[in-house]
N, C-alpha and C positions, 0 to 999 in steps of 0.2 A: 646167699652171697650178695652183699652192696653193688649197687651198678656202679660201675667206673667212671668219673666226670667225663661230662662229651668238652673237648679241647677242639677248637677248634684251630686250623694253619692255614695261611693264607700263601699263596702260590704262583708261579709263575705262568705266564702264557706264550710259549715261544710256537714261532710257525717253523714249519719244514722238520719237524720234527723225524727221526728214522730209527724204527726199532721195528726188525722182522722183515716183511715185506711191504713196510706202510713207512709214507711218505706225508705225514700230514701234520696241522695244525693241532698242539696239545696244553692240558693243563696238566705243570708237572711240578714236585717236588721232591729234592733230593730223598731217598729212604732215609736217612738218619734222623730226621725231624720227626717223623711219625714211629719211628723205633724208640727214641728217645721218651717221647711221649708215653708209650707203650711201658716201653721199661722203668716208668715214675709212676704207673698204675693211671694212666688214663687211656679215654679211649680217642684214639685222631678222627679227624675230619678234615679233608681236603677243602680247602674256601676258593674258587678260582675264582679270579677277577668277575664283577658284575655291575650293575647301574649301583650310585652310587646312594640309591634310596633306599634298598635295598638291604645296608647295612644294620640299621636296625632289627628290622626283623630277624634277620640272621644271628644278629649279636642276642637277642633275646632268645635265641633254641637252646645257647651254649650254656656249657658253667663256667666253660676259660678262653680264654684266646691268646693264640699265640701267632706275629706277626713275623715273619721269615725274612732271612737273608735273601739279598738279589741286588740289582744295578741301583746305577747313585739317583738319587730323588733329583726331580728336575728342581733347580735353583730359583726358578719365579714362586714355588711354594713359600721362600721363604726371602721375597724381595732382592735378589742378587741376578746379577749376569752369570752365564753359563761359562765356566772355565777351560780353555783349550784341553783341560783333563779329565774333563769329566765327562764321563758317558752318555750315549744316547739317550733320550727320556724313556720312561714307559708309565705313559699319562694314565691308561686307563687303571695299570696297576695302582698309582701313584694317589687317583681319586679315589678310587674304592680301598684300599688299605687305610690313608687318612679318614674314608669314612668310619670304619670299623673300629678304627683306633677313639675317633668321638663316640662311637655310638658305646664302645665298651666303657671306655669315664663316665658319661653321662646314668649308666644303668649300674657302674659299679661294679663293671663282670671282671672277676683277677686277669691281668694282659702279661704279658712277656713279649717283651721287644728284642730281637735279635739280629746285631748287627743293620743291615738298615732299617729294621723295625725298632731297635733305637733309636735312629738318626731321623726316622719317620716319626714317635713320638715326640721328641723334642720340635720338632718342626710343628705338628701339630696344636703345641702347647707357647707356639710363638718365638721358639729356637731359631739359629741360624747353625750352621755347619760352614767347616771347613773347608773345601773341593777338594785339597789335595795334600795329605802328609810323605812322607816318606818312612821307609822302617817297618811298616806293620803288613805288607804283601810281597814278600819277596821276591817269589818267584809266579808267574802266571800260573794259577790253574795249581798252584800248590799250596795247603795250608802250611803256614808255620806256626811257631809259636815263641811266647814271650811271657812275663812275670806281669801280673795285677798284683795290686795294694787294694785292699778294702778298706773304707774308711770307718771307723769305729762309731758307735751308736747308728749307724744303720741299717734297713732289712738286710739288704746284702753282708753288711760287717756281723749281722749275728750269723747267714746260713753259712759262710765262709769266712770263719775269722782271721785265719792265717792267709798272709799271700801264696799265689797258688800261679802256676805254668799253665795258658789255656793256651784253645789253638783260633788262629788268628787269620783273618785275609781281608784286607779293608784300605779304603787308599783315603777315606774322609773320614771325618770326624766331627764330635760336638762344639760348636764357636759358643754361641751364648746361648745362655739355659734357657729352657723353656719357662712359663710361669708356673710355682707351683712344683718343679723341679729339683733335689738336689742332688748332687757326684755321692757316687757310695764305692768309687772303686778308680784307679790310675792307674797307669800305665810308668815304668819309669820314667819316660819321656814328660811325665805329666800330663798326655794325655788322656780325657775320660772315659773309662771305661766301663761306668755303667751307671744310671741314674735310677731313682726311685722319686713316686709322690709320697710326699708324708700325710697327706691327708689322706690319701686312698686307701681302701681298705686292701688290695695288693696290687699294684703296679712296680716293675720293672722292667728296665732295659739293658741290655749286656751289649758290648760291643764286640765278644771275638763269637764263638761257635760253641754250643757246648755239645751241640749234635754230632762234632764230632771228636769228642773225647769219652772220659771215663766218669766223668763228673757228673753226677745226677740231680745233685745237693738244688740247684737253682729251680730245676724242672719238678721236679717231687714237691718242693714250696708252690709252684702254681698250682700242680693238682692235688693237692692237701687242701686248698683255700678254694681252687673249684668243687673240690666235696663236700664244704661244709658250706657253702652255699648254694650250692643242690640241694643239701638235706633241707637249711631252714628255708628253701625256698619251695619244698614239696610240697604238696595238698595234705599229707600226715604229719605236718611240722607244727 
């Protein structure tokens, strides 16, 4: 049996954490990111926040990487004042994912960006974001959902040609494109819903969840493209 590409997910670090009889500081990510993963035939790996040298090497264990939902990127990443909406920062997450995000372009490792790991690749790539839309988080602390358009001739428009109902919770958005970026999916609103490099051998970004939906199609593309750059990247290749 083929080993399963190692995918890696980058993660949250909240304190006060309470499960059982413990009370402590954790690194954690929702199950559906690492089930998802799972159920695309890869295998997960927890990334929790770390020095942000660090990411290299890290990037260089994986076949894929995949950069998780969580709180809004602090706004000096991307030259703006901080919006009376927008959330607390969390720097250290903020430094170490932007690095992992370079270190993955840089070597070439296939990325998937979700939701602010979209907003954190564009940023990355010289992007600004939005602080604050309305329409796309309903309710606190509950997904909803809404229609994408994919845009034709891109990764995206070939794994998902027909517009499709995903599930969504996100209060920002992409302003101006990153370099080297283009939109492969909208939102009715016309907001973007998911970007790709066309130069990269697999880069994308989504902006609603597909960890929790029924939707494999996106995830099964990164680790297809993490396999086959496992294999030619093996000592029997």
């Amino acid at each position: 049996m083929a080993a399963r590409p190692l995918i890696g997910i980058s993660t949250y670090a909240e304190s006060g954490v309470r499960w059982g009889v413990w009370h402590l500081d954790a690194a954690l990510l929702p199950a559906g990111y690492p089930r998802l993963v799972q159920r695309a035939g890869g295998l997960a790996a927890m990334l929790p926040p770390d020095a942000p040298e660090q990411a290299a090497p890290t990037v260089a264990r994986l076949d894929g990487l995949v950069i998780a939902g969580g709180p809004d990127v602090e706004p000096v990443h991307y030259g703006a004042e901080a919006d009376p909406r927008t959330g607390p920062p969390a720097r250290a997450r903020d430094a170490w994912e932007l690095a992992l995000i370079r270190a993955a372009l840089n070597r070439r490792i296939p990325l998937l960006g979700i939701c602010r790991g979209m907003q954190l690749l564009n940023v990355a790539l010289g992007g600004t974001l939005v602080q604050h839309i309305d329409g796309h988080a309903e309710v606190p602390g509950v997904f909803g959902r809404h229609p994408v358009k994919p845009v034709p001739g891109t990764r995206y428009g070939a794994l998902a040609p027909e517009q499709i109902s995903v599930p969504t919770y996100h209060h920002q958005a992409v302003d101006r494109l990153g370099e080297g970026l283009v939109p492969s999916a909208h939102a009715e609103d016309g907001t973007v819903e998911a970007i790709e490099v066309p130069a990269h051998p697999w880069v994308l970004g989504v902006q609603w969840h597909p960890e929790m939906g029924e939707d494999v199609r996106v995830m099964r593309a990164l680790t297809a493209a993490a396999a086959d750059r496992g294999q030619s990247c093996s000592p029997s290749a």
